[in-house]
C-alpha atoms as a printed R data frame, in Angstrom:
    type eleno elety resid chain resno      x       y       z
1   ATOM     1    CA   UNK     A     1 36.244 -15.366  29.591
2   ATOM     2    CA   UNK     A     2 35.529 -12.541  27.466
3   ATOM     3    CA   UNK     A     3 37.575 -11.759  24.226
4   ATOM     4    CA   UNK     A     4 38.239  -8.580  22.165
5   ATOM     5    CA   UNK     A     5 38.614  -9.345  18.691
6   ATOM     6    CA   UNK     A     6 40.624  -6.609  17.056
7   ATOM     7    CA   UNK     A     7 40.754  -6.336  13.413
8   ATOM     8    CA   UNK     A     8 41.134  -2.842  11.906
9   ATOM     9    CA   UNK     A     9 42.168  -4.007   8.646
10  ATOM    10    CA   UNK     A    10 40.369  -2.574   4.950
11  ATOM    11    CA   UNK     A    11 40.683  -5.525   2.684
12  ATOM    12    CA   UNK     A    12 41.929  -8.829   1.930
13  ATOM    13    CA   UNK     A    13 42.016 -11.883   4.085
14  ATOM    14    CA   UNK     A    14 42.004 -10.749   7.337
15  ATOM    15    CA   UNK     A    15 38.685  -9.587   7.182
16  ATOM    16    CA   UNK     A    16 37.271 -13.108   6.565
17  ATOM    17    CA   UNK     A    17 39.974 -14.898   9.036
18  ATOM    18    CA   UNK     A    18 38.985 -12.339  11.589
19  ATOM    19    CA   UNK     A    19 35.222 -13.082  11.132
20  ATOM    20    CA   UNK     A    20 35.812 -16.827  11.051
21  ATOM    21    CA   UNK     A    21 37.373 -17.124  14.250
22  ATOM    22    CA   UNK     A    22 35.021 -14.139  16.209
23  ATOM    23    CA   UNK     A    23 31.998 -16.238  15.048
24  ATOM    24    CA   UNK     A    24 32.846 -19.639  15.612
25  ATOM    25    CA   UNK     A    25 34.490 -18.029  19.423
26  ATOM    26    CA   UNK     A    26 31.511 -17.210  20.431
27  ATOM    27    CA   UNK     A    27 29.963 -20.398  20.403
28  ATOM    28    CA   UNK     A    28 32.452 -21.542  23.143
29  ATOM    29    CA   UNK     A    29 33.036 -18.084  24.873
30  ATOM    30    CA   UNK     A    30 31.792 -14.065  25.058
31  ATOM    31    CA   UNK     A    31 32.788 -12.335  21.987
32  ATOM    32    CA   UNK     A    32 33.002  -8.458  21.102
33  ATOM    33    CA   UNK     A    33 35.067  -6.931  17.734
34  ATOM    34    CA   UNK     A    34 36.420  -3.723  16.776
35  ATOM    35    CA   UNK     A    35 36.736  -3.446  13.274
36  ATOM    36    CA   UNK     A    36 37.858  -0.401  10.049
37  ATOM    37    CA   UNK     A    37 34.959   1.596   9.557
38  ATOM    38    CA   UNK     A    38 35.947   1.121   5.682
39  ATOM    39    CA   UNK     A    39 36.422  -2.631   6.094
40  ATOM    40    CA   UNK     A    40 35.058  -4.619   2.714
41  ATOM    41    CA   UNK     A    41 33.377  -7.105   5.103
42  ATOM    42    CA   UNK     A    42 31.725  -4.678   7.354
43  ATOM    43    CA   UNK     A    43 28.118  -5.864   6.050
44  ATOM    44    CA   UNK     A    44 29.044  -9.759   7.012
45  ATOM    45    CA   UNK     A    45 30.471  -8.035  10.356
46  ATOM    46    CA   UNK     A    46 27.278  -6.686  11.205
47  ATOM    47    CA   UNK     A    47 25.070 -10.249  10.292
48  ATOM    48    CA   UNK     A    48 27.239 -11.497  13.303
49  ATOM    49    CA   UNK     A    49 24.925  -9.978  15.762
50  ATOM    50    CA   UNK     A    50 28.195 -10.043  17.701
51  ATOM    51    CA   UNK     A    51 29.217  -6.438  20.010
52  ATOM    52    CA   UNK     A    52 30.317  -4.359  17.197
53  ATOM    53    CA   UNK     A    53 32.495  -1.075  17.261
54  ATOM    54    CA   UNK     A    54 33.284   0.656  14.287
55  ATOM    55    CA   UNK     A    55 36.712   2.742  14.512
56  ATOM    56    CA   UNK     A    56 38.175   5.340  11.493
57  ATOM    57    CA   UNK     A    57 41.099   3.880  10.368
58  ATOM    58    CA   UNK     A    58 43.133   5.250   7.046
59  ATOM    59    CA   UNK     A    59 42.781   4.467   3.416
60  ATOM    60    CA   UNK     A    60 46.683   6.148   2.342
61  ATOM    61    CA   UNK     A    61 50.176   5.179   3.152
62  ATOM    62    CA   UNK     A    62 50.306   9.284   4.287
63  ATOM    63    CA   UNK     A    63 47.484   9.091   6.255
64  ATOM    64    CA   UNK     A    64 48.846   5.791   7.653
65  ATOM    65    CA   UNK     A    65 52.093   8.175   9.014
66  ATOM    66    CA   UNK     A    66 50.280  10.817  10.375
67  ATOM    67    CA   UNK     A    67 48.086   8.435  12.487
68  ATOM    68    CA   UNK     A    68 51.183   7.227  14.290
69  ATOM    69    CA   UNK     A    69 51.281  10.710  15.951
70  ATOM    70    CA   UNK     A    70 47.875  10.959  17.090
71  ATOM    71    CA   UNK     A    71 48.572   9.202  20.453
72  ATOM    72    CA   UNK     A    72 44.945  10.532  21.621
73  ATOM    73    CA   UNK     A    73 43.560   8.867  19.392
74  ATOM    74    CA   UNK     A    74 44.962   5.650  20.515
75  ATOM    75    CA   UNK     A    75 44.470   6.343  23.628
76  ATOM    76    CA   UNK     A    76 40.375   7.282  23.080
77  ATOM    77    CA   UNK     A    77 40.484   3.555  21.068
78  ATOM    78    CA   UNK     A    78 42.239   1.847  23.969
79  ATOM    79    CA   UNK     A    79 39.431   3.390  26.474
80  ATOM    80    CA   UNK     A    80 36.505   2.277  24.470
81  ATOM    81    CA   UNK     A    81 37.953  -1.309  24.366
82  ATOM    82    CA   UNK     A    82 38.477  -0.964  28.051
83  ATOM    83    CA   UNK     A    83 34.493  -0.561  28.331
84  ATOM    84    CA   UNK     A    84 33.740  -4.211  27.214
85  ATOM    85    CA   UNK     A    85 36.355  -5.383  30.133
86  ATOM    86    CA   UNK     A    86 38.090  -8.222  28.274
87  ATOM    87    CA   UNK     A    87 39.661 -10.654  29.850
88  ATOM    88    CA   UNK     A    88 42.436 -10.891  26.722
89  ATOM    89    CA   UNK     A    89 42.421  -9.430  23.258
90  ATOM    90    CA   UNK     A    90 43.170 -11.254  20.402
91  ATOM    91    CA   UNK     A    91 44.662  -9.456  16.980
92  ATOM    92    CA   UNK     A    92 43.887 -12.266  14.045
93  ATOM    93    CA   UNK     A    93 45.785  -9.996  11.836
94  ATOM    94    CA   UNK     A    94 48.841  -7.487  11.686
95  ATOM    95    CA   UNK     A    95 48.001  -4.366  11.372
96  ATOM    96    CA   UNK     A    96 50.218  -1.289  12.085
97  ATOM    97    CA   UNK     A    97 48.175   0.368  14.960
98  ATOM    98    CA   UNK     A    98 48.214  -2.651  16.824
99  ATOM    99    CA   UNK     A    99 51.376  -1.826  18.756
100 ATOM   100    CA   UNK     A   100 50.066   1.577  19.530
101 ATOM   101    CA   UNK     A   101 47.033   0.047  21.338
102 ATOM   102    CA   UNK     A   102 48.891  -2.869  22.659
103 ATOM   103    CA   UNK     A   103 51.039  -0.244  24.714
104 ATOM   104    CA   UNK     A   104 48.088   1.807  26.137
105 ATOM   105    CA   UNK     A   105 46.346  -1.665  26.715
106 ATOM   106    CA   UNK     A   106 49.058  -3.375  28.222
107 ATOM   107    CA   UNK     A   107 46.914  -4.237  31.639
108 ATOM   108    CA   UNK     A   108 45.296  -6.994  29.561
109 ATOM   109    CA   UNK     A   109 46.889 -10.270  27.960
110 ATOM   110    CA   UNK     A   110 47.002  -9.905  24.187
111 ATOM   111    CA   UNK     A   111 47.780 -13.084  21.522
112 ATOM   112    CA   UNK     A   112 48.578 -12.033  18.057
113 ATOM   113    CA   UNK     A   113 48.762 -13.636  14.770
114 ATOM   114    CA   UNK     A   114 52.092 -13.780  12.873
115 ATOM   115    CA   UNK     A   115 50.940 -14.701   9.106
116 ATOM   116    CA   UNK     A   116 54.983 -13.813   7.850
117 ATOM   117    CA   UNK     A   117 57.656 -14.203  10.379
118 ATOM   118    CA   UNK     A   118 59.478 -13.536   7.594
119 ATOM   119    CA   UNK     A   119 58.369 -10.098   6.957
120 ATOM   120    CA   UNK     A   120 58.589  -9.427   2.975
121 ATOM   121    CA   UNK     A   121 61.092  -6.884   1.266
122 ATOM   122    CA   UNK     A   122 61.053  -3.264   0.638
123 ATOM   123    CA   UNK     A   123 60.401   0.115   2.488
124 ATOM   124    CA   UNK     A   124 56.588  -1.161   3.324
125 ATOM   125    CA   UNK     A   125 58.251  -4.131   4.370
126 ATOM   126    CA   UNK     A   126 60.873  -2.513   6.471
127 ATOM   127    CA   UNK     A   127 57.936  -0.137   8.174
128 ATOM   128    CA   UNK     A   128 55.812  -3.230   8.800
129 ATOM   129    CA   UNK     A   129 58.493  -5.728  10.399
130 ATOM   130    CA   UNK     A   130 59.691  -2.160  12.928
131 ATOM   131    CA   UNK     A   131 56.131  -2.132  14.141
132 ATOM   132    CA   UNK     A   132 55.139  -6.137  13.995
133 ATOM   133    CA   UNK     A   133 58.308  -6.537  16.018
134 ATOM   134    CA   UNK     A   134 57.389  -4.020  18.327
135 ATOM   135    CA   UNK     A   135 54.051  -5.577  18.374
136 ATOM   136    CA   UNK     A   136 55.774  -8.993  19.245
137 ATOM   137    CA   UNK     A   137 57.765  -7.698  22.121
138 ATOM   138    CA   UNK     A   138 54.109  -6.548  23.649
139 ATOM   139    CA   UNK     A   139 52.048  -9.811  23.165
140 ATOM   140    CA   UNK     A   140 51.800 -12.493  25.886
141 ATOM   141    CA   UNK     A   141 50.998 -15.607  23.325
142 ATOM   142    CA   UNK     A   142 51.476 -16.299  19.397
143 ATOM   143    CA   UNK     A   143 49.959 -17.983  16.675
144 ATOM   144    CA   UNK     A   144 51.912 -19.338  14.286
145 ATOM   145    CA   UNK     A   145 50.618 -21.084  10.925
146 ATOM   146    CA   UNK     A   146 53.220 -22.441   9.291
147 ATOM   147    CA   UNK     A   147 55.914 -24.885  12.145
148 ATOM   148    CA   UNK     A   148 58.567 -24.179   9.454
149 ATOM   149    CA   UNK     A   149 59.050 -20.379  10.884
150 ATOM   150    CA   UNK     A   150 58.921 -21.047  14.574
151 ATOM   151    CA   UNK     A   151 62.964 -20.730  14.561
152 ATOM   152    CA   UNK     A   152 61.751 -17.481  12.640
153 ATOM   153    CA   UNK     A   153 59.625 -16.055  15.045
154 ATOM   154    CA   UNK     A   154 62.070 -17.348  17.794
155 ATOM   155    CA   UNK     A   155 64.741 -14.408  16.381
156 ATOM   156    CA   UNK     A   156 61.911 -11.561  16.282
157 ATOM   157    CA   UNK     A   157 61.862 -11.885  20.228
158 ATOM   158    CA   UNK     A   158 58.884 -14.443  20.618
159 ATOM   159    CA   UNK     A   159 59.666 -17.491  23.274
160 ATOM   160    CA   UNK     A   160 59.328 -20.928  22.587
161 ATOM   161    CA   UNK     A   161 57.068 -21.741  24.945
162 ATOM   162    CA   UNK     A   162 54.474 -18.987  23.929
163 ATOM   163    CA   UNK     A   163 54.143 -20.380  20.156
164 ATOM   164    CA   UNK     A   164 50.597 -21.772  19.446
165 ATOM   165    CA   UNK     A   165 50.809 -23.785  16.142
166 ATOM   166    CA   UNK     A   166 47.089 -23.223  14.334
167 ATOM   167    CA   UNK     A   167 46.314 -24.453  10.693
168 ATOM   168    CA   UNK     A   168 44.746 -22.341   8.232
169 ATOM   169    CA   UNK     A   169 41.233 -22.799   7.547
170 ATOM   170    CA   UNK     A   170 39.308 -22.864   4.557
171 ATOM   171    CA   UNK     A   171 38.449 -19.428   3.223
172 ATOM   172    CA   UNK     A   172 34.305 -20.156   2.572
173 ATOM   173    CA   UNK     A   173 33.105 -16.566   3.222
174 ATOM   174    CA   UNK     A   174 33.535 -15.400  -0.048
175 ATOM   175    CA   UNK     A   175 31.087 -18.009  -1.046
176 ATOM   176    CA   UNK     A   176 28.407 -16.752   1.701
177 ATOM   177    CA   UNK     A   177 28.700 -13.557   0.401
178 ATOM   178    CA   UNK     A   178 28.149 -14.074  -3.589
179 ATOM   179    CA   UNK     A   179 25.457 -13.597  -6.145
180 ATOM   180    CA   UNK     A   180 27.263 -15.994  -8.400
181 ATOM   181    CA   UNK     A   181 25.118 -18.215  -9.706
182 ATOM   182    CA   UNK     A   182 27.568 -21.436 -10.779
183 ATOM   183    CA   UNK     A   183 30.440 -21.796 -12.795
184 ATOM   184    CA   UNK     A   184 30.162 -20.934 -16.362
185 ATOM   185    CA   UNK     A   185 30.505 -24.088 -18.762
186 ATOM   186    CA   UNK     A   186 33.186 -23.849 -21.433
187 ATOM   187    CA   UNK     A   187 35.400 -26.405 -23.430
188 ATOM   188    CA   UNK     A   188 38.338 -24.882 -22.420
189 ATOM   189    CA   UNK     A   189 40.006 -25.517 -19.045
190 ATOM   190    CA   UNK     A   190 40.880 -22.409 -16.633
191 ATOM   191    CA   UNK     A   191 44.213 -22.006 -15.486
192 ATOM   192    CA   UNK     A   192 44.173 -19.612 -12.254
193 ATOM   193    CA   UNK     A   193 47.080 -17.298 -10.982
194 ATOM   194    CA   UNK     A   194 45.047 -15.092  -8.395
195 ATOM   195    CA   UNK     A   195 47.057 -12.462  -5.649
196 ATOM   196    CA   UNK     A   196 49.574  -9.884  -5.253
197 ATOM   197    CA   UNK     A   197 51.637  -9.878  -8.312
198 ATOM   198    CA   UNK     A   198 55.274  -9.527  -7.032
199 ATOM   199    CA   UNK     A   199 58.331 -10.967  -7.830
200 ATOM   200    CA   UNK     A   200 58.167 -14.257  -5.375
201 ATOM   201    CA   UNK     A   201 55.184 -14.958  -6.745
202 ATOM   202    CA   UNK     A   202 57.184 -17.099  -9.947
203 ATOM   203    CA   UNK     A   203 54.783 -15.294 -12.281
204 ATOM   204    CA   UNK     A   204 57.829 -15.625 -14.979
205 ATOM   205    CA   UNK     A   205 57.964 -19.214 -14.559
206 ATOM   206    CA   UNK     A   206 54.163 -19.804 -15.053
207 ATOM   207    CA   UNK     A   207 54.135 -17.978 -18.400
208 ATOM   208    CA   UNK     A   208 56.908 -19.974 -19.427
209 ATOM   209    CA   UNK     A   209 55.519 -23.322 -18.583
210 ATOM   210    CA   UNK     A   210 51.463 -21.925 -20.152
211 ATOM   211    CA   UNK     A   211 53.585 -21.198 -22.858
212 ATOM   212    CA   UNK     A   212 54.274 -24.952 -23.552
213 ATOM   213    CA   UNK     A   213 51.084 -25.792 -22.446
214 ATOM   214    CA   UNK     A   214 48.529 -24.121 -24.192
215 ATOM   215    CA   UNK     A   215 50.561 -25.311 -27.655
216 ATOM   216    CA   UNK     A   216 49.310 -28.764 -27.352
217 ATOM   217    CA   UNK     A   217 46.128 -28.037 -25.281
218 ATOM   218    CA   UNK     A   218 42.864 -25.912 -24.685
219 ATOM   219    CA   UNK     A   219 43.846 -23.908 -22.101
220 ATOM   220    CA   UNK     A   220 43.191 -20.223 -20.335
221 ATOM   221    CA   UNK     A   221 45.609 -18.780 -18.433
222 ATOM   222    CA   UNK     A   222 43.670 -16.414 -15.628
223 ATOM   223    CA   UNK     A   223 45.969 -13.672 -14.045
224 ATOM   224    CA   UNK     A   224 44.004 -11.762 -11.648
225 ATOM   225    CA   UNK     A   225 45.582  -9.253  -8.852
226 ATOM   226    CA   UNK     A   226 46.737  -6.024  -8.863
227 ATOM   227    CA   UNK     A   227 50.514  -5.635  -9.512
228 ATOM   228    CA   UNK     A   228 53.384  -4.555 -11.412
229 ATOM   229    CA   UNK     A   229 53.315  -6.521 -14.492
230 ATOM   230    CA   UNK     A   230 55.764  -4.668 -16.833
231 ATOM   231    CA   UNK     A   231 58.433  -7.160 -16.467
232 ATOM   232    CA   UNK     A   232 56.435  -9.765 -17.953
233 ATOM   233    CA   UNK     A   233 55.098  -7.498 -21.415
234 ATOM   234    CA   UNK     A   234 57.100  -9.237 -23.606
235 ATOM   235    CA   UNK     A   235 56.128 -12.736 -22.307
236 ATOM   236    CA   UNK     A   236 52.375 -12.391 -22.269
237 ATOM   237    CA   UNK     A   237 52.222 -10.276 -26.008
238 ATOM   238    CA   UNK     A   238 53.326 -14.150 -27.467
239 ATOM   239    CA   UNK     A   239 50.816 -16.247 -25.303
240 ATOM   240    CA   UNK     A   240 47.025 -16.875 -26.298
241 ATOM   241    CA   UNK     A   241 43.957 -17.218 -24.452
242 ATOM   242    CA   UNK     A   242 44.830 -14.625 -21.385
243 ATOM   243    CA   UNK     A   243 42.459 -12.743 -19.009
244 ATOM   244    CA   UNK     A   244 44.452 -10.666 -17.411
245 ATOM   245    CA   UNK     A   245 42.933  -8.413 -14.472
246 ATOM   246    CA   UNK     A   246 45.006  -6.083 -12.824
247 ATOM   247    CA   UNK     A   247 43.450  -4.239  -9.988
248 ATOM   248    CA   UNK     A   248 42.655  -4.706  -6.634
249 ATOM   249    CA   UNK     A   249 40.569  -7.791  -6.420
250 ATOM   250    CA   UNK     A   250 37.073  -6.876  -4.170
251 ATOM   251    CA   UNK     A   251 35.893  -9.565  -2.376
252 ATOM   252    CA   UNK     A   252 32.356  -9.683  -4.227
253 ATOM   253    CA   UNK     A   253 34.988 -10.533  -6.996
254 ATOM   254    CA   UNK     A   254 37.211 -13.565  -5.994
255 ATOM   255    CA   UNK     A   255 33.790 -16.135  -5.793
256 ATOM   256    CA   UNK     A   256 33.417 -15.807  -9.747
257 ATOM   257    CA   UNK     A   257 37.136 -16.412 -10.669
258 ATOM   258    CA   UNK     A   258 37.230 -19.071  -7.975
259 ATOM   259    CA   UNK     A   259 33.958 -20.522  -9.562
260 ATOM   260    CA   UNK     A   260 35.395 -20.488 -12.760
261 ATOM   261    CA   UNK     A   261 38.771 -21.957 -12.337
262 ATOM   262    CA   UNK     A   262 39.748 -25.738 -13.173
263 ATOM   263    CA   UNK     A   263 43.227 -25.631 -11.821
264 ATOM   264    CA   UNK     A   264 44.872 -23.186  -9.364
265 ATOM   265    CA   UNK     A   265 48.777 -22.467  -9.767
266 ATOM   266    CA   UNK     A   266 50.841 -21.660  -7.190
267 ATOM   267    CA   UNK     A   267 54.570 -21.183  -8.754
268 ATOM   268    CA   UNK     A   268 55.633 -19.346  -6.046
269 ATOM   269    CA   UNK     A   269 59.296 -18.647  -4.839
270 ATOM   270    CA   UNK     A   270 58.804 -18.392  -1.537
271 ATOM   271    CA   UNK     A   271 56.032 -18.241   0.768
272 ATOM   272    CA   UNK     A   272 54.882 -18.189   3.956
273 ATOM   273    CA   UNK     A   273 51.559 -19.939   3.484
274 ATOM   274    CA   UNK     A   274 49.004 -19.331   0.827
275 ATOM   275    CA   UNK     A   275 45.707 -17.888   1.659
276 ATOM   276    CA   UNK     A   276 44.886 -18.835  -2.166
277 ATOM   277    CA   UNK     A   277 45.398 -22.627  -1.530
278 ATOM   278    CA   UNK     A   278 42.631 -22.063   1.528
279 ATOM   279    CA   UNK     A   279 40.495 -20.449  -1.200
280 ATOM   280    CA   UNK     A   280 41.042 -23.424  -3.389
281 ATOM   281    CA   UNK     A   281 40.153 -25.325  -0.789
282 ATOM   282    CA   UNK     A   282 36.673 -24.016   0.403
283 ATOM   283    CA   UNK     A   283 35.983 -24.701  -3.831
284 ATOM   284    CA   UNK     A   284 37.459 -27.859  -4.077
285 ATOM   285    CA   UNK     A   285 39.524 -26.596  -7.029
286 ATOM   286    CA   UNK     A   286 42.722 -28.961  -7.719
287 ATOM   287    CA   UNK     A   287 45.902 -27.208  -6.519
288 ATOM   288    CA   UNK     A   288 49.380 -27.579  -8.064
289 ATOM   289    CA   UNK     A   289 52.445 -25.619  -5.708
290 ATOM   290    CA   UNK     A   290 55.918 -25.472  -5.181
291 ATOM   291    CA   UNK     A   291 57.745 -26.414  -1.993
292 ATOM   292    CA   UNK     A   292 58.515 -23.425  -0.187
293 ATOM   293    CA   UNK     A   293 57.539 -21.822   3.503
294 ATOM   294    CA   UNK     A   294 54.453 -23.766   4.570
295 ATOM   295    CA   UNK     A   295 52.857 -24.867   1.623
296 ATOM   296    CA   UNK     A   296 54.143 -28.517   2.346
297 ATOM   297    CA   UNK     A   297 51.987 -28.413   5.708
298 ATOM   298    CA   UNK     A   298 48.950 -27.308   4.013
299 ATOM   299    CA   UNK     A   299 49.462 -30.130   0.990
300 ATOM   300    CA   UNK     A   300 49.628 -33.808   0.702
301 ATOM   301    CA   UNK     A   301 51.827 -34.416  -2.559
302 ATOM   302    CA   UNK     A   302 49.711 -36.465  -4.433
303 ATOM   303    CA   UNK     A   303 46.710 -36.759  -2.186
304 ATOM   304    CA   UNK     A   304 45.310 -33.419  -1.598
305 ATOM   305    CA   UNK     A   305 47.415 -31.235  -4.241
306 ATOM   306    CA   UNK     A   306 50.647 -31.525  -6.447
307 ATOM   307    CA   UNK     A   307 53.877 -30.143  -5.038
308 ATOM   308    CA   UNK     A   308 56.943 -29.025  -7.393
309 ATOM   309    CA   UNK     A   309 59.896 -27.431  -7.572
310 ATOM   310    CA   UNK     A   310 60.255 -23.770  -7.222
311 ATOM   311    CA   UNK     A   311 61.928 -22.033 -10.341
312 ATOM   312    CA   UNK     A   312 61.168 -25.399 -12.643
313 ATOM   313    CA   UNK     A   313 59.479 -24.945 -15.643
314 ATOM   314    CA   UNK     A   314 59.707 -28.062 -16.671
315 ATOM   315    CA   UNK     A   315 57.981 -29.681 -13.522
316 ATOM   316    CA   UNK     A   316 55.102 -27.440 -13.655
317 ATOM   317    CA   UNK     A   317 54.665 -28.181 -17.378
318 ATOM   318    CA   UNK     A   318 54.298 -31.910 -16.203
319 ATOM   319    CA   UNK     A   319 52.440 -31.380 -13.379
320 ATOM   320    CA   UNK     A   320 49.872 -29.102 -15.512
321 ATOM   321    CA   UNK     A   321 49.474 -31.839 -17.976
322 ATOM   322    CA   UNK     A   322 49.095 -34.354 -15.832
323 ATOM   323    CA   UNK     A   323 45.917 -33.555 -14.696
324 ATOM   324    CA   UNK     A   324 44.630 -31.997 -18.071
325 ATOM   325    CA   UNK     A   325 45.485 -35.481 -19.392
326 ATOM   326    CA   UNK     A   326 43.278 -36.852 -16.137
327 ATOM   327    CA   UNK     A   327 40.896 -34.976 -14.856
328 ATOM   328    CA   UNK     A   328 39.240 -37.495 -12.632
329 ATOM   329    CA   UNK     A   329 42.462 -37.279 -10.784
330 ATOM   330    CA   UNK     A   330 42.436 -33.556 -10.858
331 ATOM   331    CA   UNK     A   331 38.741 -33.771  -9.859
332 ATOM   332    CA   UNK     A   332 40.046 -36.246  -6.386
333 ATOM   333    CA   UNK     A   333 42.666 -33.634  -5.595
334 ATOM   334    CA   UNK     A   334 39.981 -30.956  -4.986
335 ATOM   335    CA   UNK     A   335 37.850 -32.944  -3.292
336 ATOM   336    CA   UNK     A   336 40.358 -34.534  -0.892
337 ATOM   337    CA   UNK     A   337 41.548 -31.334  -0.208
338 ATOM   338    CA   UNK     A   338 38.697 -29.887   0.331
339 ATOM   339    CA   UNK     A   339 37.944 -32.718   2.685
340 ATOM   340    CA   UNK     A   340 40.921 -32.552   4.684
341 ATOM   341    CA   UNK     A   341 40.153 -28.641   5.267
342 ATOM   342    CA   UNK     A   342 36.709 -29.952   6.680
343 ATOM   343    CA   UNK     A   343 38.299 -32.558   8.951
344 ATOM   344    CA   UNK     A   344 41.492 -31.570  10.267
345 ATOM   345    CA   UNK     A   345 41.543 -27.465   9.445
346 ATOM   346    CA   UNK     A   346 37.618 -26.658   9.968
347 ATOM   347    CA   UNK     A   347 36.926 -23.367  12.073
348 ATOM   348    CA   UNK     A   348 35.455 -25.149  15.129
349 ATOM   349    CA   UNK     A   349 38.529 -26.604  15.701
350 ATOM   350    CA   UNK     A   350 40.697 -23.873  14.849
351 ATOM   351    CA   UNK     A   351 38.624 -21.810  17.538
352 ATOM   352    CA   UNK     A   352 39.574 -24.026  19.836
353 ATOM   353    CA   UNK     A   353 43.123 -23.857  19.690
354 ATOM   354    CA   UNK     A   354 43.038 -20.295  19.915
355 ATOM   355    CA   UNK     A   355 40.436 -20.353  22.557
356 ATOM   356    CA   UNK     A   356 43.562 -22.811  24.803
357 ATOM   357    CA   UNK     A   357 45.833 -20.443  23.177
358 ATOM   358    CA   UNK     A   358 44.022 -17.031  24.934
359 ATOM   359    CA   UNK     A   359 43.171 -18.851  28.290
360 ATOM   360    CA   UNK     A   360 46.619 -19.464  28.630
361 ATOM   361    CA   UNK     A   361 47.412 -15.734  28.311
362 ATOM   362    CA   UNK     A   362 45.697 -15.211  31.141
363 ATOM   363    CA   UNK     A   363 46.283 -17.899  33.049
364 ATOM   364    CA   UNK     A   364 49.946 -16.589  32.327
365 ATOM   365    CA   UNK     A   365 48.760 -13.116  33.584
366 ATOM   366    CA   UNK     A   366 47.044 -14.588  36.656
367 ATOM   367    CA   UNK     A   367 50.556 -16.218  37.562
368 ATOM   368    CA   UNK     A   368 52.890 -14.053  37.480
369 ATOM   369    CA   UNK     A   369 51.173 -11.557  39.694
370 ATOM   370    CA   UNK     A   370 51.213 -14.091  42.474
């Protein structure tokens, strides 16, 4: 069986999901990837060695629009992916063309990822869930990370029966692909906040609960992401000890603040899993996160992480303390959860799920023209 990896993505996780699963696929089957020509990971794409195809994607939300239109250019795409005659193509991430090529590709099973079945608010949101949904209605198989949103992903027009659960897996790239040189040693421990800043993210909760930290210990609160953080001015002029980056985080980036962080916070208000806690994972950095979306399936409460509350201040105050006030504890946290990445979440095993999940596209092809 030979499978198309299609990932035409710029930035953030995809790029390192997609790469995961197209390398550790083609140790069990034939492999070939189209990728963005401005992808951030397009040097670790081409130390792959695997069949590579570069395609011009956009880099602007008007650009984005006008590319809808330009069914040629789809339809050029669609013909070059033709040439590697795959037997199923397999999208590890959402992105908006997808539809566009599923429909001039429809000759050839496709499985897709769904990372939100809950698609999140406002007009990007409202653009992305029209096309994902479309996108949906053209696949033959889905993977689903989270079991919580299967009902989810039941009402955007996927069937039951075509749901592949897969775990997330620990996001080690960024470590591959650093000149860090260690973490840096300092008395003070490193409170990190890393992502999208939005609303859901319980940014407002966090400084509340540093706040009442950092008062009775040495702490750093990290907040790095890009972001709109002007409802939270007033909060963070009367805290201490902040380094606050707000930009687009690169991925030659995320290895230092990952290196450098004792604790990772997760306050989040909802969620549908957390490609930070995978990060924290490949690090071995201690996790504490609230109990929303799929969070609980990626955490052991007390074992591999701490789990809290959403919206309590007063449990992540606790929770923070706890392990400054223990850090061998905190220390076993990371470490288990690192370890349970490494047994039960590791990328060989992950490739073969979706390796059953894409033979039984076409198997599911094969039948139905009988």
């Amino acid at each position: 069986m030979k499978i198309g990896v299609i990932h035409l993505g710029r930035r953030g996780s995809g790029g390192p999901i997609s790469i995961e699963l197209a390398t550790h696929l083609s140790k069990k089957t034939k492999v070939f990837a189209f990728i963005s020509e401005y992808s951030e990971c397009i040097t670790a794409w081409e130390q792959t060695d695997l069949p590579l195809e570069k395609v011009r994607t956009y880099r602007s939300t008007i650009q984005a629009f006008i590319s809808y239109l330009n069914n040629v250019r789809f339809r050029m795409i669609s013909k070059q992916i033709r040439c590697y005659k795959p037997d199923v193509l397999l999208f590890p991430m959402f992105f908006t063309w997808n539809p566009f090529l599923q429909r001039h590709l429809q000759d050839i099973p496709a499985v897709i990822a769904i990372h939100d079945p809950i698609p999140h608010p406002g007009l990007s949101g409202f653009v992305f869930r029209y096309l994902e949904d479309w996108s949906i209605q053209l696949a033959d198989r889905y993977l689903l990370f989270s079991r919580i949103f299967e009902s989810d992903l039941h009402k955007r027009g996927a069937q039951p029966e075509a749901i592949d659960y897969v775990p997330t897996g620990a996001l080690s790239y960024y470590q591959r692909y650093s000149s860090s040189e260690g973490k840096c040693q300092s008395n003070i421990t490193n409170l990190l906040f890393l992502g999208r800043i939005t609303a859901y993210k319980g940014l407002d909760v966090l400084l509340d609960a540093y706040g009442e930290v950092s008062k009775r210990h040495p702490v750093r609160l990290s907040i790095i992401g890009e972001g709109n953080l002007r409802p939270y001015e007033t909060a963070l002029s009367e805290l201490v000890n902040l380094e606050i980056v707000n930009h687009w985080i690169k991925d030659v980036e995320i290895d230092n603040y990952l290196r450098n962080a004792d604790i990772v916070l997760l306050p989040y208000t909802q969620t549908s899993q957390s490609g930070v806690l995978d990060l924290a994972a490949a690090y071995g950095r201690p996790v504490i996160a609230t109990k929303v979306g799929g969070i609980p399936e990626q955490i052991k409460d007390g074992e591999t992480g701490l789990l809290i509350d959403s919206d309590s201040t007063a449990q992540l105050v606790n929770a923070i303390e706890q392990l400054l006030l223990d850090p061998e504890y905190a220390s076993r946290l990371g470490n288990n959860l690192q370890k349970d990445y490494a047994e039960n979440r590791n990328w060989d095993t992950i490739a073969e799920i979706v390796l059953n999940a894409c033979q039984k596209a076409v198997n599911g092809r094969n039948l139905s023209k009988k």
